[in-house]
PLY file of the C-alpha trace (Angstrom):
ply
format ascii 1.0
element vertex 189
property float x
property float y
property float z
element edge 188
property int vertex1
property int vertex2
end_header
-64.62 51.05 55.26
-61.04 50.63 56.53
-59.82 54.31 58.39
-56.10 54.68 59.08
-55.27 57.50 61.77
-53.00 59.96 60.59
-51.10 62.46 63.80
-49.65 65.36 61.90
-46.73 66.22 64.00
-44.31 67.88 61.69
-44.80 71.67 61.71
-42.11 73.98 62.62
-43.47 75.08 65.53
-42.11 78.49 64.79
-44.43 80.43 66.78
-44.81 78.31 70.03
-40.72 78.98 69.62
-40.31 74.85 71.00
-41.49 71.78 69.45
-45.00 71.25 70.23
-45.42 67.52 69.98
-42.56 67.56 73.24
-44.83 69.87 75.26
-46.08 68.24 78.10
-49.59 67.67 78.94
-50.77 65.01 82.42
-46.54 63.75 82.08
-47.16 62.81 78.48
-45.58 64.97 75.78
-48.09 65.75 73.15
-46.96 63.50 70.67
-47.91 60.28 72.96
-51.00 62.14 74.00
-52.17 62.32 70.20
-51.43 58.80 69.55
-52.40 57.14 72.74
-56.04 59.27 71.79
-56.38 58.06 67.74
-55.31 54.61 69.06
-58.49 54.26 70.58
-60.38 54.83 67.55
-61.72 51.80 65.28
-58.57 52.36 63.11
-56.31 49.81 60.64
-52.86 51.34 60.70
-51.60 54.54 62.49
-48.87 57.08 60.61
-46.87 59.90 62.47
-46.33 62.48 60.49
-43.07 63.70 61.45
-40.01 64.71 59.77
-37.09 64.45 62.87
-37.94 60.77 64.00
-38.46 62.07 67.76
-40.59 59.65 69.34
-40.00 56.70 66.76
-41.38 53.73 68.19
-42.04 51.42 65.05
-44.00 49.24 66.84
-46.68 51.39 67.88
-46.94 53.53 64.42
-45.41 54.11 61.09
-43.35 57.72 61.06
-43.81 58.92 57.23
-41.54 62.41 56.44
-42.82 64.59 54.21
-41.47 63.97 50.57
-42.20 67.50 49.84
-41.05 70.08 52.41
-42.60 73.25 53.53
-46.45 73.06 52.15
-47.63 72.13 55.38
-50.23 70.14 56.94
-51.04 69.08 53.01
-47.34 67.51 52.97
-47.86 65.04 55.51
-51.38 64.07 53.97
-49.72 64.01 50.86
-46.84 61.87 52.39
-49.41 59.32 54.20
-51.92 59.07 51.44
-49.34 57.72 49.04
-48.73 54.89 51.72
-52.12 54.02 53.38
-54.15 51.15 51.77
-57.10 52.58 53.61
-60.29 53.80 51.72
-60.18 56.64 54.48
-57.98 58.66 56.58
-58.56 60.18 60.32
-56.43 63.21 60.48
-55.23 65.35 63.95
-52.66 67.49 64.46
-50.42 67.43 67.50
-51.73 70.48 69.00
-54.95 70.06 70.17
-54.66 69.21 74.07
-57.92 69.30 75.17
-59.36 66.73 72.25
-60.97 64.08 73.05
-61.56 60.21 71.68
-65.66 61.17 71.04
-64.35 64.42 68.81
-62.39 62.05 66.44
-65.25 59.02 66.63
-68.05 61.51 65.73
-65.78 62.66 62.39
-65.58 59.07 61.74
-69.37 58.17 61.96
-70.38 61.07 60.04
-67.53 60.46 57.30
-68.30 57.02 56.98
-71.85 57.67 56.83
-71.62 60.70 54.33
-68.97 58.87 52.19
-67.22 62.31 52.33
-64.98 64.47 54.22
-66.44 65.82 57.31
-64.60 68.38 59.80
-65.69 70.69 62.40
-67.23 74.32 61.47
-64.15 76.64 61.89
-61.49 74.27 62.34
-60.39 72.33 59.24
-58.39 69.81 61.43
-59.31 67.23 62.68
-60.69 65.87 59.45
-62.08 62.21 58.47
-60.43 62.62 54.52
-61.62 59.41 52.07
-58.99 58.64 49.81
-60.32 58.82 46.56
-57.98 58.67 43.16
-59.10 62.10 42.58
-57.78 63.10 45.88
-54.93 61.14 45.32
-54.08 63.43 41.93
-54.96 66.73 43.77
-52.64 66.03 46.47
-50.36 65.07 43.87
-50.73 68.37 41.85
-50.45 70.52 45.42
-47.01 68.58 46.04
-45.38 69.54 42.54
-46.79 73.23 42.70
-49.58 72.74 40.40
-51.89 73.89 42.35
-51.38 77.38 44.46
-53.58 77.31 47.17
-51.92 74.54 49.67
-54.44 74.65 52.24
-56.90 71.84 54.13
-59.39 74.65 53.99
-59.00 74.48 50.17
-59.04 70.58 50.01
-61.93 70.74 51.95
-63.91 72.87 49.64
-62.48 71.08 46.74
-63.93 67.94 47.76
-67.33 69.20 49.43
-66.83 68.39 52.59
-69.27 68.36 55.29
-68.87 70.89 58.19
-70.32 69.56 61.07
-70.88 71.35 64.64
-68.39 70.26 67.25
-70.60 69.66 71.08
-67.68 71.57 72.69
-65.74 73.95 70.33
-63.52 74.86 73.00
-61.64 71.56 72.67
-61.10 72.50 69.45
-58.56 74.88 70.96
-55.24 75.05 69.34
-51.62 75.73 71.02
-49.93 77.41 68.52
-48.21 80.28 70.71
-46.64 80.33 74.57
-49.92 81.84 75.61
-51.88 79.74 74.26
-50.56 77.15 75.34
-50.09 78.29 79.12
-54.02 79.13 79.13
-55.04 75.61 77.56
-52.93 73.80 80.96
-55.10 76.09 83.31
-58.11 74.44 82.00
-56.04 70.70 82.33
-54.39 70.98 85.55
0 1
1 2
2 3
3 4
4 5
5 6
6 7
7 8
8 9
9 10
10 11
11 12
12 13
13 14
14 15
15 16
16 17
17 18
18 19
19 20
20 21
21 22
22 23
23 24
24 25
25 26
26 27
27 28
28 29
29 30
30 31
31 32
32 33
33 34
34 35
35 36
36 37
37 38
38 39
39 40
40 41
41 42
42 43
43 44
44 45
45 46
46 47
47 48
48 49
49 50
50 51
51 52
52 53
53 54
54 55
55 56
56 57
57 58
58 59
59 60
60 61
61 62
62 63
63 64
64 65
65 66
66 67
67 68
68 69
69 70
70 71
71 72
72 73
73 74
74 75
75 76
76 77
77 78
78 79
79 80
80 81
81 82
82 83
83 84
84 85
85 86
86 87
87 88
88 89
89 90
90 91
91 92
92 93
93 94
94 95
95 96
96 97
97 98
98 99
99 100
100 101
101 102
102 103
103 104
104 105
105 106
106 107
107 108
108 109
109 110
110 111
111 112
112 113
113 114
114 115
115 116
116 117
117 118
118 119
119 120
120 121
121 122
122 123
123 124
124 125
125 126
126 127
127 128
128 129
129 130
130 131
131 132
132 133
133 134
134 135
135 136
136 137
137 138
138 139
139 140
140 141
141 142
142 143
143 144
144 145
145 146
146 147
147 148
148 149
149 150
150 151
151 152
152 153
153 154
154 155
155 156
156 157
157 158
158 159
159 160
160 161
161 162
162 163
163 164
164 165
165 166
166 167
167 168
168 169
169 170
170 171
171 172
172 173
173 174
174 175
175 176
176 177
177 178
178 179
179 180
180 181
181 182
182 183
183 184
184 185
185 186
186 187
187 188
């Protein structure tokens, strides 16, 4: 089964009040710390997400922009699926500092094993997707408004997929917010 990686890195950030792929985290922003971390995975091609070109290094990755704006992390899937040849997709957000390479490789064993999506219970991303053509055509009817619920949490329980529990949840931990964010570098530096 070939898995692309997929770093979703094109939120507003509206609540953190800064970008949060530019945060910094061990003098990497978060951006290269989410790449540099999916690269290590057993992965065919790697897509940024990302609709300002910041950190556009075309060698490393392909940066897709969303071709539908403002329905969230399913815009970027949407966006990626329609370009990956991949029978599978490994998908992380930008703002999970304290996640590490065995996180993502245990979604991938258990999706490739399960021949369906798998994420962790509580947190819909990360999340090994397979690309399906019915996945293709609900992503496709979520992009033109078709569908009203534009969630992962309702892809996820479109397709089935299998919640699995995380052996640290607390790496799971999101930066969404200032505080959250200045609390998640305590436990780093």
């Amino acid at each position: 089964m070939v898995v692309d990686g997929v770093v979703l890195a094109g939120g507003l950030s509206s609540r953190m009040m800064q970008d949060k792929a530019l945060l910094y985290r061990d003098k990497r922003d978060m951006l290269t710390f989410t790449i540099e971390l999916i690269s290590t995975l057993p992965i065919n091609e790697l897509f940024v997400s990302r609709n300002d070109g910041v950190g556009d290094d075309a060698s490393a990755y392909q940066l897709v922009s969303d071709e539908v704006a403002n329905i969230g992390p399913l815009g970027g899937i949407y966006s990626v699926v329609k370009r990956s040849t991949a029978d599978a997709l490994i998908i992380t957000p930008v703002d999970l500092p304290l996640l590490l390479h065995d996180d993502l490789l245990k979604l991938v064993d258990e999706g490739r094993e399960s021949q369906t999506p798998v994420y962790y219970a509580h947190h819909y991303l990360p999340l090994f997707l397979p690309i399906t053509p019915q996945l293709r055509h609900y992503l496709e009817d979520v992009a033109f408004e078709r569908i009203p619920q534009r969630s992962v949490h309702a892809l996820c329980s479109k397709f089935n997929a299998k919640q699995i529990l995380p052996s640290d949840k607390e790496r799971l931990t999101n930066a969404n917010t200032p505080a959250q964010w200045n609390a998640v570098k305590k436990l780093i530096d």
